[in-house]
C-alpha positions as CSV (number, residue, x, y, z in Angstrom):
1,X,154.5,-20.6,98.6
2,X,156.7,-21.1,101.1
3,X,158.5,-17.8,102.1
4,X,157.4,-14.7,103.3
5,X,158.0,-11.3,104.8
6,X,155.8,-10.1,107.6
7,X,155.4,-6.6,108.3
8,X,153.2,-5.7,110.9
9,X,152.3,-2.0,112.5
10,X,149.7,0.3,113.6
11,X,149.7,2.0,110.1
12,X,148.1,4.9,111.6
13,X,147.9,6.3,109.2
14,X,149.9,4.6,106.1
15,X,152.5,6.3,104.5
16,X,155.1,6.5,101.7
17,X,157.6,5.0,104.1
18,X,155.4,1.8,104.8
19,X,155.1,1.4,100.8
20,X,158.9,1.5,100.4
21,X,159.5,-0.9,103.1
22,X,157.3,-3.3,101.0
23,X,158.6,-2.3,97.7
24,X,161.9,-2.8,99.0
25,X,161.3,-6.0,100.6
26,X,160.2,-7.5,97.7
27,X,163.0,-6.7,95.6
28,X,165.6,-7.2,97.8
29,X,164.4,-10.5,99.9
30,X,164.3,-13.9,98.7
31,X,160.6,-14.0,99.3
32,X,157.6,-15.5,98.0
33,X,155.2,-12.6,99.1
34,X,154.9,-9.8,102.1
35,X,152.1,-9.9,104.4
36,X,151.1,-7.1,105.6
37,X,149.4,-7.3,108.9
38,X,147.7,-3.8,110.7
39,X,147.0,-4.0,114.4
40,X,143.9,-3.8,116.3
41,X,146.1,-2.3,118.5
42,X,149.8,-2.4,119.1
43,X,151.2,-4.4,122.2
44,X,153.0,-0.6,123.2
45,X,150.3,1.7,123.0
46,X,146.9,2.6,124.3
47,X,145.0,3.6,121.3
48,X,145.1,4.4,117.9
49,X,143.5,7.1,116.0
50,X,141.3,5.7,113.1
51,X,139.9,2.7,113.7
52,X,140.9,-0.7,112.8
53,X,138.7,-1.6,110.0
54,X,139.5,1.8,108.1
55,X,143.0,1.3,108.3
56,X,142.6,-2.3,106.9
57,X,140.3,-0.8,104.5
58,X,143.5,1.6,103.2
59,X,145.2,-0.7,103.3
60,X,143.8,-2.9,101.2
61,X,143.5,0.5,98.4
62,X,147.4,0.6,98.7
63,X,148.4,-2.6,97.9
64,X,145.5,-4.0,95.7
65,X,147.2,-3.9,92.1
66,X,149.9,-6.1,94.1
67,X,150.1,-9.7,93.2
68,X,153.1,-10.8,95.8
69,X,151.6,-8.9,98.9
70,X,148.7,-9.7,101.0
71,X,146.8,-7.5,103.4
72,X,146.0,-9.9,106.5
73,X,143.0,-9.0,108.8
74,X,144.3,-11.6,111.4
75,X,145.1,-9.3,114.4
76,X,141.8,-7.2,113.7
77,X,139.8,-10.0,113.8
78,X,141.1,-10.4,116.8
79,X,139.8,-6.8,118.4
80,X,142.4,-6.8,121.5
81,X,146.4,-6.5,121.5
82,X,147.8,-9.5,119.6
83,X,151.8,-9.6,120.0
84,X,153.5,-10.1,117.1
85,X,154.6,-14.0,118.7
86,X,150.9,-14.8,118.2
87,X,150.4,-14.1,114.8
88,X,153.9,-15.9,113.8
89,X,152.7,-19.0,115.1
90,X,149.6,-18.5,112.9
91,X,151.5,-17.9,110.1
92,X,154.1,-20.5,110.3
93,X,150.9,-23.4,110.1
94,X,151.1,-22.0,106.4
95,X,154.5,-21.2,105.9
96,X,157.8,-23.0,105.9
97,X,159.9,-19.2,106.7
98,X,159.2,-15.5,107.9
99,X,160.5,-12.6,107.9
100,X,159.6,-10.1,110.2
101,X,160.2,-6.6,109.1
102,X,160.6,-4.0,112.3
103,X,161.6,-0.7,112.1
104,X,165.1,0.0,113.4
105,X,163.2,2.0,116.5
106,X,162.4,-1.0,117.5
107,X,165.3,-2.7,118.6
108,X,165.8,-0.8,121.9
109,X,162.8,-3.0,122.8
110,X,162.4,-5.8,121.0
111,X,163.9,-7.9,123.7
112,X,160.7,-7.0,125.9
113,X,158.7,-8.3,123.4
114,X,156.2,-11.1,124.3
115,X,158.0,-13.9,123.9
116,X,160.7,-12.7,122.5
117,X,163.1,-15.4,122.8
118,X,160.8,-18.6,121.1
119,X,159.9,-15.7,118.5
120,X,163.6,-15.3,117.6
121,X,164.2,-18.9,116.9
122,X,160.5,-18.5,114.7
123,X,161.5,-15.5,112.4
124,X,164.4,-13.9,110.7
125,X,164.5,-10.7,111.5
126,X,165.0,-7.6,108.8
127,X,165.6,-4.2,110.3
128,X,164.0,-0.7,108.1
129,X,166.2,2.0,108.5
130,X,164.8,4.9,110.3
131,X,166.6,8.1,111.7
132,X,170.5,7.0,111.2
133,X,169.8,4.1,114.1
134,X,172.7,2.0,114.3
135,X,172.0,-1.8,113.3
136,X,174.0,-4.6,114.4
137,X,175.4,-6.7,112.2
138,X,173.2,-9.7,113.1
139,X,170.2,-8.3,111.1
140,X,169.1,-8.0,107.6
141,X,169.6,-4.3,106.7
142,X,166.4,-2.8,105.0
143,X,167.5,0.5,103.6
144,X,164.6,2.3,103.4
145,X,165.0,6.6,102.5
146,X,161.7,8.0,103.9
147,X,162.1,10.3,106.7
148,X,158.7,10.5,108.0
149,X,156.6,8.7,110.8
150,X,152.8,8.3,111.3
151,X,153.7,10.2,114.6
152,X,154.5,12.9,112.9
153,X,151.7,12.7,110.0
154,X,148.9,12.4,112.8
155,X,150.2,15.8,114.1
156,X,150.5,17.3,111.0
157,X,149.2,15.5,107.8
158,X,151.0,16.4,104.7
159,X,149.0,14.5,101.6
160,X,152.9,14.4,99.7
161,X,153.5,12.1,102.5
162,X,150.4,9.5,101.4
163,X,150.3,7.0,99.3
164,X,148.3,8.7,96.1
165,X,145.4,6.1,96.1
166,X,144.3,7.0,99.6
167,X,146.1,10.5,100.3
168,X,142.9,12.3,100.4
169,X,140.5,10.2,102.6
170,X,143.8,9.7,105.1
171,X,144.3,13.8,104.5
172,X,140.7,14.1,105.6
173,X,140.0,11.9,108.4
174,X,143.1,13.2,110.4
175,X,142.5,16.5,110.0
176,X,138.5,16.1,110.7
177,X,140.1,14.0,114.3
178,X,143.1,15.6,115.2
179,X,145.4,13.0,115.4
């Protein structure tokens, strides 16, 4: 195995459009396998709202009948901030070429990124659609129809929204914390 897709986020919580982003990596991308790689916590933000270990644990639900994608605890083992530079140069003693997946909200920042310039010459990147954002040519275009954000869901969970495996212990736990 040689090639993969890396798509990292918060996954607070995970949602139909995080399962499309995979399902349409892996049929559109010459891959061998997508890792998917929660957070402890995002380089951007102060906090999350459920804890690492369940969101790797729904994770893991999500994507367990998958054969070609693998839920990585590599940043949560971590418990601090782990930018995205980091866990590429972890991945690459294993693997000959990555992907990174990023959403296309995204781009007005990824040049502040950690490291941003060694971790272009690293990774390829591949751009998810997300709200008509305009994405340059110099991408790989992910098109991805799911208009809905774990913003949004942690102010107001809808279970539609939630992958069916998990839909009611995510349903739960953000309406028993509020987002």
């Amino acid at each position: 195995m040689k090639t993969i897709a890396l798509f990292g986020g918060s996954f607070d919580p995970p949602h139909l459009g995080h399962l499309s982003v995979v399902n349409t990596a892996l049929s559109s991308l010459d891959i061998d396998k997508v890792i998917v790689m929660p957070a402890y916590l995002n380089p951007f933000k102060s906090k999350v709202c459920a804890p690492p270990e369940l969101r790797l644990k729904w994770l893991k639900k999500i994507f367990y009948s998958y054969n070609n994608v693998e839920v990585d605890d590599f940043e949560i083992k971590c418990k601090r901030k782990v930018p995205s530079l980091e866990t590429v140069r972890h991945l690459k003693e294993r693997y000959e070429k990555i992907y990174l997946i990023i959403g296309a909200d995204n781009l007005k920042s990824l040049d502040q990124w950690y490291g941003y310039d060694e971790l272009k010459k690293l990774v390829t990147f591949v751009v998810a659609s997300r709200d008509d954002i305009d994405i340059p040519g110099e991408y790989i275009l992910l098109h991805v129809d799911q208009p809905i954000s774990s913003t949004r869901l942690r102010e107001d969970i809808k279970k539609e929204f939630l992958p069916v495996d998990v839909a009611g212990e995510i349903e739960k736990f953000y309406k028993e914390n509020n987002g």
